[in-house]
KETI-204435 format. One record per residue (C-alpha): residue in three letters; x, y, z. Coordinates in steps of 0.5 Angstrom, whole numbers, plus 500, padded with zeros to 3 digits. Example, Ala and Ser with C-alpha at 12.3 -4.5 7.8 and 13.67 -1.06 7.14 Angstrom:
<rs>
<r><resn>ALA</resn><u>525</u><v>491</v><w>516</w></r>
<r><resn>SER</resn><u>527</u><v>498</v><w>514</w></r>
</rs>
This chain:
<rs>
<r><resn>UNK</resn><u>500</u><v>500</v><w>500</w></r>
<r><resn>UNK</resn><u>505</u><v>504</v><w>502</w></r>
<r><resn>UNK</resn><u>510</u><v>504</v><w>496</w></r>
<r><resn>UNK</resn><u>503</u><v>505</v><w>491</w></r>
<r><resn>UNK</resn><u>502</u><v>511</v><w>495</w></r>
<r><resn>UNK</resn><u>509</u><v>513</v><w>493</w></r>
<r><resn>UNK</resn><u>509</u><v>511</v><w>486</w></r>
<r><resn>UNK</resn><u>502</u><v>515</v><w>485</w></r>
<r><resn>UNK</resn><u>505</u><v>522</v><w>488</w></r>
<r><resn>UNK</resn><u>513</u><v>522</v><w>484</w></r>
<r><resn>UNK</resn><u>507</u><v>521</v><w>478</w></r>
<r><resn>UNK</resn><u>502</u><v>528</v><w>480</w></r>
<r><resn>UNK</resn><u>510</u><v>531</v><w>481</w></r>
<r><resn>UNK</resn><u>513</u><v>529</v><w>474</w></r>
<r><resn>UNK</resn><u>505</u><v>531</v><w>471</w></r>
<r><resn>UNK</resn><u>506</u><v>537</v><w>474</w></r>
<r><resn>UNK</resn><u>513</u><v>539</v><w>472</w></r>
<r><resn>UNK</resn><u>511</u><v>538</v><w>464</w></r>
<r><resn>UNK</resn><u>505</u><v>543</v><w>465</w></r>
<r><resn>UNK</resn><u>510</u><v>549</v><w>468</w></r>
<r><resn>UNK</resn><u>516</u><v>548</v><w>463</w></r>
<r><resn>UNK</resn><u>510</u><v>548</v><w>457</w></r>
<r><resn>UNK</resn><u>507</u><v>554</v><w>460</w></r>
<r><resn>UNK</resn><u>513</u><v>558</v><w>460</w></r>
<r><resn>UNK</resn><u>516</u><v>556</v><w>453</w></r>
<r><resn>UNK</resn><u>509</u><v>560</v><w>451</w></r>
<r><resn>UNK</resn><u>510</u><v>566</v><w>454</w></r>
<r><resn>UNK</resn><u>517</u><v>566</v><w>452</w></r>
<r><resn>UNK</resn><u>515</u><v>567</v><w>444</w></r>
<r><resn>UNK</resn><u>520</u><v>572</v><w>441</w></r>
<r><resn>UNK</resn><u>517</u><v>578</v><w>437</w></r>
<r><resn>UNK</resn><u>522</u><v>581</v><w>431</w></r>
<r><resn>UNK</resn><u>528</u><v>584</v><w>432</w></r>
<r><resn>UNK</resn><u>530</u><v>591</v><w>433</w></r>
<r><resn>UNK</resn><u>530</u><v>594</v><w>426</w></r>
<r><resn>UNK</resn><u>523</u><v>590</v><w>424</w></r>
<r><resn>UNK</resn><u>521</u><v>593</v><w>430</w></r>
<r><resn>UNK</resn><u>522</u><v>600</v><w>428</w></r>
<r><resn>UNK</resn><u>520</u><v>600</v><w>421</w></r>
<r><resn>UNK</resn><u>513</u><v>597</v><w>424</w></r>
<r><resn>UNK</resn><u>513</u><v>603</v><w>429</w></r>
<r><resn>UNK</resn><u>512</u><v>609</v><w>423</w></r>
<r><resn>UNK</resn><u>516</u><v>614</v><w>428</w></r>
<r><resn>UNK</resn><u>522</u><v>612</v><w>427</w></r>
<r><resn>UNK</resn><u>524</u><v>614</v><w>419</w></r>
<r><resn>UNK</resn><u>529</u><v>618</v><w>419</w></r>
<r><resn>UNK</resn><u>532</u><v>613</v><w>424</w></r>
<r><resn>UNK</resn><u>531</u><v>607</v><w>419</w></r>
<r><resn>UNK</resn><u>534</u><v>611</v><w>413</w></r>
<r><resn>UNK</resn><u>540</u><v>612</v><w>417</w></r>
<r><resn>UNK</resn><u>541</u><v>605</v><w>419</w></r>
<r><resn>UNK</resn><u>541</u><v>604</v><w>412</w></r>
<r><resn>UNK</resn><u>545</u><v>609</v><w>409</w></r>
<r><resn>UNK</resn><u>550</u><v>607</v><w>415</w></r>
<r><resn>UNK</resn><u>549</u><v>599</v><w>413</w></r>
<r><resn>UNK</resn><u>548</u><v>598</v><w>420</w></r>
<r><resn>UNK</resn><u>541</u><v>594</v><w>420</w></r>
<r><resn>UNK</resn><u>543</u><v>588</v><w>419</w></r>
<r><resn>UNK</resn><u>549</u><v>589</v><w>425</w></r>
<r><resn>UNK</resn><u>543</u><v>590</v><w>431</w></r>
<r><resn>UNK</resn><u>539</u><v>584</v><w>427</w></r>
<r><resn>UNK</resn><u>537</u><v>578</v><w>429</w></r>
<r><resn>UNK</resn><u>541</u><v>573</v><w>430</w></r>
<r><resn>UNK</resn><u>546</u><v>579</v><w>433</w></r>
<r><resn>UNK</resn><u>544</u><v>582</v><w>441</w></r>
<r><resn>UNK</resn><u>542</u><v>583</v><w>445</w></r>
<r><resn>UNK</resn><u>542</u><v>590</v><w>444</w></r>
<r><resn>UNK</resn><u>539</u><v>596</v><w>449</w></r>
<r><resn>UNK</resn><u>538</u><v>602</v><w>443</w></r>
<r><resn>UNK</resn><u>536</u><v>609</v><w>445</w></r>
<r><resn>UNK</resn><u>531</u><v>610</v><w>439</w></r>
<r><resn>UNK</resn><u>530</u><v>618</v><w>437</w></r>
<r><resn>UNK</resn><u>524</u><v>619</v><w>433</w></r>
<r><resn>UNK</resn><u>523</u><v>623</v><w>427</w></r>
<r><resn>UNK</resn><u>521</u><v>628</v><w>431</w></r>
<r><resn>UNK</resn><u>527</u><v>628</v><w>435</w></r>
<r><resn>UNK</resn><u>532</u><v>628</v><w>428</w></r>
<r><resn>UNK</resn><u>528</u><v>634</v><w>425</w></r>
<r><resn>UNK</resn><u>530</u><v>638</v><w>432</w></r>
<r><resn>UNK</resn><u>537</u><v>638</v><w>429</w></r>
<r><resn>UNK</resn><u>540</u><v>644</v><w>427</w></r>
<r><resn>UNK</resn><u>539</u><v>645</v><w>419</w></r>
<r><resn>UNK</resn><u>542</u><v>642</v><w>414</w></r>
<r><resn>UNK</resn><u>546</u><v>636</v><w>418</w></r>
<r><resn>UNK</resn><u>541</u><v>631</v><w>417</w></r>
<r><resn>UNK</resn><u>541</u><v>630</v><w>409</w></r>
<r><resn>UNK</resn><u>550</u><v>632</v><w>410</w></r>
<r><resn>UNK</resn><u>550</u><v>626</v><w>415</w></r>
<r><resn>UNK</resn><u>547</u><v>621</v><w>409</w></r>
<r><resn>UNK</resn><u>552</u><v>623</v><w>405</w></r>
<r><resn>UNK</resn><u>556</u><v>617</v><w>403</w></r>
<r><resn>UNK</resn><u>563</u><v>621</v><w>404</w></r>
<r><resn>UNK</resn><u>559</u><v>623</v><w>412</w></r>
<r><resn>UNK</resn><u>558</u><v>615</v><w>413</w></r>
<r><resn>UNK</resn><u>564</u><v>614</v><w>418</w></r>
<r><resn>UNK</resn><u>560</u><v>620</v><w>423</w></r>
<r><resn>UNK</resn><u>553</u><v>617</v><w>422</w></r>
<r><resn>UNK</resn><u>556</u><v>610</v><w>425</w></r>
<r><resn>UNK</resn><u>558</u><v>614</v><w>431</w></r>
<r><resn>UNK</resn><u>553</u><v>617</v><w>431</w></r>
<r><resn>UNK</resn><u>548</u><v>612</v><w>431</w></r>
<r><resn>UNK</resn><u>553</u><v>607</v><w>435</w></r>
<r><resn>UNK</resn><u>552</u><v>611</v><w>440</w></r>
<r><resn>UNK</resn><u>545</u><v>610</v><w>441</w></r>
<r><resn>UNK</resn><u>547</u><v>602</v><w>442</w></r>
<r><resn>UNK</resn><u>549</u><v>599</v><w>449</w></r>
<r><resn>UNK</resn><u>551</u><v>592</v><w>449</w></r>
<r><resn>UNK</resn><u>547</u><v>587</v><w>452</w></r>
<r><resn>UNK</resn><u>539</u><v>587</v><w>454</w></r>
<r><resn>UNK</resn><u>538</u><v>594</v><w>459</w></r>
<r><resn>UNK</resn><u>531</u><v>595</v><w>462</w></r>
<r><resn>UNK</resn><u>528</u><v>600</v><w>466</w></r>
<r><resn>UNK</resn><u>529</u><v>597</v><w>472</w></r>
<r><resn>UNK</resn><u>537</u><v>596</v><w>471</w></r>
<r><resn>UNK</resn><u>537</u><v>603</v><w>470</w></r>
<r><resn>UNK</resn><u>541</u><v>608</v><w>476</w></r>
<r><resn>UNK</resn><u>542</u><v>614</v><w>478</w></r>
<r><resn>UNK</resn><u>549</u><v>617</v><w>475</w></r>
<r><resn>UNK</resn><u>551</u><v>610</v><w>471</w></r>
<r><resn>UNK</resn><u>555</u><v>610</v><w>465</w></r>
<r><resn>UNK</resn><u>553</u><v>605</v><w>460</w></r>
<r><resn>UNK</resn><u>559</u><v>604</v><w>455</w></r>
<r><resn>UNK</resn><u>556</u><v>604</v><w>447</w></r>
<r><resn>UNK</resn><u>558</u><v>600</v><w>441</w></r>
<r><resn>UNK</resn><u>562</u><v>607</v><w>439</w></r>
<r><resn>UNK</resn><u>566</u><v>607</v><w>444</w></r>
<r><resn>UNK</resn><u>564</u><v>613</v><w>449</w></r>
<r><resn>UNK</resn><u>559</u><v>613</v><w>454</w></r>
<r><resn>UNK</resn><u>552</u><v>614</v><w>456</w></r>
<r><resn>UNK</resn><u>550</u><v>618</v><w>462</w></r>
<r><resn>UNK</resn><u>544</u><v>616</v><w>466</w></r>
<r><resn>UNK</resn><u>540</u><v>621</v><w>470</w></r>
<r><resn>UNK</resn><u>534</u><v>618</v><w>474</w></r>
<r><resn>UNK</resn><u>532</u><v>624</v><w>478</w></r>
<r><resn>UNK</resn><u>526</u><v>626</v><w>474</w></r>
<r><resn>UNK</resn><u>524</u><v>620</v><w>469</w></r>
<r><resn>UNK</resn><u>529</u><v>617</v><w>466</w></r>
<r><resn>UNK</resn><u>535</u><v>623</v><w>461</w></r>
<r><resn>UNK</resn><u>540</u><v>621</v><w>458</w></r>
<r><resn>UNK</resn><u>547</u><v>625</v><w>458</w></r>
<r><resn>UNK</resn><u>541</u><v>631</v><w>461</w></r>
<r><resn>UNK</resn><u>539</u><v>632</v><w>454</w></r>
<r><resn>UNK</resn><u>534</u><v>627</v><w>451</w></r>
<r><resn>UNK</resn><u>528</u><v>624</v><w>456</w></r>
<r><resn>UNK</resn><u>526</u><v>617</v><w>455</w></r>
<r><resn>UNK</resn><u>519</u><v>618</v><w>453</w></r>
<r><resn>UNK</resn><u>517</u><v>610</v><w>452</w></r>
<r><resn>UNK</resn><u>521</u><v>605</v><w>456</w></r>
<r><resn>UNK</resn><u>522</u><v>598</v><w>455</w></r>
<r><resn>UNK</resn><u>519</u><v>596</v><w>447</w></r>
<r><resn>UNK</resn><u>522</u><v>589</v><w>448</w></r>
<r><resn>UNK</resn><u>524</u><v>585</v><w>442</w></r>
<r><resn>UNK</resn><u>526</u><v>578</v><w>440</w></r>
<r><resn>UNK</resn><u>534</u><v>581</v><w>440</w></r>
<r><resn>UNK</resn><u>535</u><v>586</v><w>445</w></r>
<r><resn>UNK</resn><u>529</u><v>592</v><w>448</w></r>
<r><resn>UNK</resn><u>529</u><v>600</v><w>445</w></r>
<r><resn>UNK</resn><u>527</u><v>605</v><w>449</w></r>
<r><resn>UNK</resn><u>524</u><v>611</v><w>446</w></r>
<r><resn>UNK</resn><u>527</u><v>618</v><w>447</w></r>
<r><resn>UNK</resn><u>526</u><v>624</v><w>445</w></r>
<r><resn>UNK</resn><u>533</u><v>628</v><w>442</w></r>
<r><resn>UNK</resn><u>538</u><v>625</v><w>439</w></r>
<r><resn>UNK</resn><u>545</u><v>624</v><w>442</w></r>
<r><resn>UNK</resn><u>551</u><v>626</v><w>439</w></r>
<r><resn>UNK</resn><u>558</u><v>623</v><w>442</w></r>
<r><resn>UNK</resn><u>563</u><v>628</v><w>445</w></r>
<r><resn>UNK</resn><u>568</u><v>627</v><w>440</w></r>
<r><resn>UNK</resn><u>563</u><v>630</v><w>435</w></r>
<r><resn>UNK</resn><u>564</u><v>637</v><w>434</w></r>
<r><resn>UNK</resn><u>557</u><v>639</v><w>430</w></r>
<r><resn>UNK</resn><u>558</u><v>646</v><w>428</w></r>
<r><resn>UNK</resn><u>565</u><v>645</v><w>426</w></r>
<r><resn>UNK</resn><u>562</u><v>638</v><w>422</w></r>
<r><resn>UNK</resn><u>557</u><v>642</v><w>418</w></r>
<r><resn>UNK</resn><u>562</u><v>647</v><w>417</w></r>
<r><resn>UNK</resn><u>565</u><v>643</v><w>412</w></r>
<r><resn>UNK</resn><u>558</u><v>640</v><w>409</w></r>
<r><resn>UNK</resn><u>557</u><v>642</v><w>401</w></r>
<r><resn>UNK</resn><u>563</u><v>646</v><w>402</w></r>
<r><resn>UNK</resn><u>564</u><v>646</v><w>394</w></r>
<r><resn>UNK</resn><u>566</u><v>653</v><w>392</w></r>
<r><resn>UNK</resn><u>571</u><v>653</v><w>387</w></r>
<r><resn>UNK</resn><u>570</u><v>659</v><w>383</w></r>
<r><resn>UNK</resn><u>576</u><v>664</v><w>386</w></r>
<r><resn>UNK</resn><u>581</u><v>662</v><w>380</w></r>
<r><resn>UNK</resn><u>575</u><v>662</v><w>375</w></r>
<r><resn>UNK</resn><u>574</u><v>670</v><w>377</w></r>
<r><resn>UNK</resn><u>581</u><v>672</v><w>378</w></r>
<r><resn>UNK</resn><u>582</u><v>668</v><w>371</w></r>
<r><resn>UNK</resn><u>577</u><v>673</v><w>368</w></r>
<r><resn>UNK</resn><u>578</u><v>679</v><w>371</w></r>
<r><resn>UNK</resn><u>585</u><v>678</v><w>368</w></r>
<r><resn>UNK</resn><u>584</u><v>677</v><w>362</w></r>
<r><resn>UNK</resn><u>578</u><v>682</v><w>361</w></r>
<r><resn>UNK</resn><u>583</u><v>687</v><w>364</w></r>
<r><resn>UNK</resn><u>589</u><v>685</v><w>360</w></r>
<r><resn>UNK</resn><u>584</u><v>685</v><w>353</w></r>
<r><resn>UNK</resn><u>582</u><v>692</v><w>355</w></r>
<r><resn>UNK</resn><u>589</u><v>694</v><w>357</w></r>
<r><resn>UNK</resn><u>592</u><v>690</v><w>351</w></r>
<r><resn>UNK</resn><u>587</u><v>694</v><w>346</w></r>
<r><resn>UNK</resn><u>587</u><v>701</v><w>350</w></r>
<r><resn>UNK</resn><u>594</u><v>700</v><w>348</w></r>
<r><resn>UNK</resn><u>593</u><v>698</v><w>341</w></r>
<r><resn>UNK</resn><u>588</u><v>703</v><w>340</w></r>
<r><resn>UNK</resn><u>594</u><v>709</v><w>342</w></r>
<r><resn>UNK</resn><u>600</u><v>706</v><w>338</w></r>
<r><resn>UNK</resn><u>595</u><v>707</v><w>332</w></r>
<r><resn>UNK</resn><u>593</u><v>713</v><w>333</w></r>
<r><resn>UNK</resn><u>599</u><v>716</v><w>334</w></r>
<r><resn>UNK</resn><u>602</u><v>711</v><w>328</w></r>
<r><resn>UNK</resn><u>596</u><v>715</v><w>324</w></r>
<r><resn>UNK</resn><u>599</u><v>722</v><w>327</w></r>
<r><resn>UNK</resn><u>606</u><v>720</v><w>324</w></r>
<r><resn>UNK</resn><u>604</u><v>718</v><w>318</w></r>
<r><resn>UNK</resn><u>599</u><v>724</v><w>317</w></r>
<r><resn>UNK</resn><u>606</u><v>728</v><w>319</w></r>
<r><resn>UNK</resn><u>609</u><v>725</v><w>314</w></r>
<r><resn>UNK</resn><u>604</u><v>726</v><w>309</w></r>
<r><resn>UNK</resn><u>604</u><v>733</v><w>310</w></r>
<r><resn>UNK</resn><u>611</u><v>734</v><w>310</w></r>
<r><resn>UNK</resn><u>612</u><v>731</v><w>303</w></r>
<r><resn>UNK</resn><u>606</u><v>735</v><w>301</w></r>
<r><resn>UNK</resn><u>609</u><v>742</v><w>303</w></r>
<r><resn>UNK</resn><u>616</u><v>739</v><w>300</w></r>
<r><resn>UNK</resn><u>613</u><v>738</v><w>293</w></r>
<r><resn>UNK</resn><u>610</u><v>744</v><w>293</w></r>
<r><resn>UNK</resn><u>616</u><v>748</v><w>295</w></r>
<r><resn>UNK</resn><u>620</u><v>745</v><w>290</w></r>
<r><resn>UNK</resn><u>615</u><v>746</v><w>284</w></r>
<r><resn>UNK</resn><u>616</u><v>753</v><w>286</w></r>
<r><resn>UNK</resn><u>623</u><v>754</v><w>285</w></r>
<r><resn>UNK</resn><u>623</u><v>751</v><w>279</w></r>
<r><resn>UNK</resn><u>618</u><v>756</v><w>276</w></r>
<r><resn>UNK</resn><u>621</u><v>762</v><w>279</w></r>
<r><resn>UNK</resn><u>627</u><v>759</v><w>276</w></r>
<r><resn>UNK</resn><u>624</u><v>758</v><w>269</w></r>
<r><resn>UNK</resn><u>621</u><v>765</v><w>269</w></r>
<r><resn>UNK</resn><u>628</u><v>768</v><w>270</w></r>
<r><resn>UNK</resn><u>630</u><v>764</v><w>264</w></r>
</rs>
């Protein structure tokens, strides 16, 4: 009897077991991953064009990860000072659009939860995030996590609402530099210079004609009086005769 009564309950213990193992591989079912993520969002455009350009959105995809990715907005990148955005999509600009955007990505699956007043969380660009807990949840005490703890099937996306721009970015010097194609001081010097030696070269050629017209009217004039004195004499001479 007693060993019926033990055979029964190692029974109800193994059914029991089965049941919570396949319940928890239910509610573990993966989503998409960071990109697909985004792209379904509708809000992060500009974000995904940049991927793109940069050739990083197979880098944060599955199977890679898992990632933690402050996510700007598209109205966060339309809040950039003018002009950076379409500069940073340029193909030669692409080494400062990675750091840009590696510096939105920090390895490993951070939640909200994990986030501490004052932590330094290194990114895939090298440099460090800082966090600031003290009202809501800031990042380098610019942009404010507006939605926290999007989770994907390859790492979370927290929702901000500024984009961060890494220390060794200067973005007024870099957009100085953006279409900075002017090439037009050797053409002008160019024309002004032959313009102004026509002019001198013609002014010039117009004084030596006039005076070579002058010495040849002199001459003229001179032969001219020679003859006429000439046929003078000689009929003065003749009248003598």
């Amino acid at each position: 009897m007693q060993l019926s009564f033990a055979f029964a309950t190692i029974a109800v213990i193994c059914s029991t077991t089965a049941v919570n193992t396949n319940a928890q591989d239910t509610t573990t079912m993966s989503p998409v991953d960071i990109p697909s993520t985004a792209i379904a969002a509708g809000s992060f455009t500009t974000l995904v064009a940049a991927l793109t350009a940069a050739d990083l959105v197979s880098a944060i995809a599955e199977p890679n990860g898992p990632f933690t990715v402050f996510a700007p907005t598209d109205d966060a990148f339309a809040a950039l000072p003018a002009g950076l955005v379409p500069c940073l999509l340029e193909p030669e600009n692409k080494g400062a659009l990675s750091a840009i955007l590696t510096y939105h990505v920090v390895d490993g699956q951070v939640l909200s939860t994990d986030l501490t007043d004052g932590m330094a969380a290194p990114t895939l660009q090298g440099e460090d995030v800082t966090i600031n807990t003290t009202d809501g949840v800031v990042i380098n005490d610019s942009a404010t996590v507006t939605t926290a703890d999007i989770t994907t099937s390859n790492g979370v996306i927290h929702v901000i609402n500024a984009v961060l721009v890494p220390p060794s970015i200067d973005v007024a010097a870099f957009l100085a530099t953006c279409g900075d194609d002017t090439d037009t001081s050797t053409d002008t010097d160019t024309s002004t210079d032959t313009d102004t030696d026509t002019d001198t070269n013609g002014s010039m050629d117009n004084g030596m004609d006039m005076d070579m017209d002058k010495d040849e009217e002199s001459s003229s004039s001179s032969s001219l009086y020679g003859s006429i004195v000439g046929l003078t004499i000689i009929a003065g001479v003749s009248a003598l005769l």
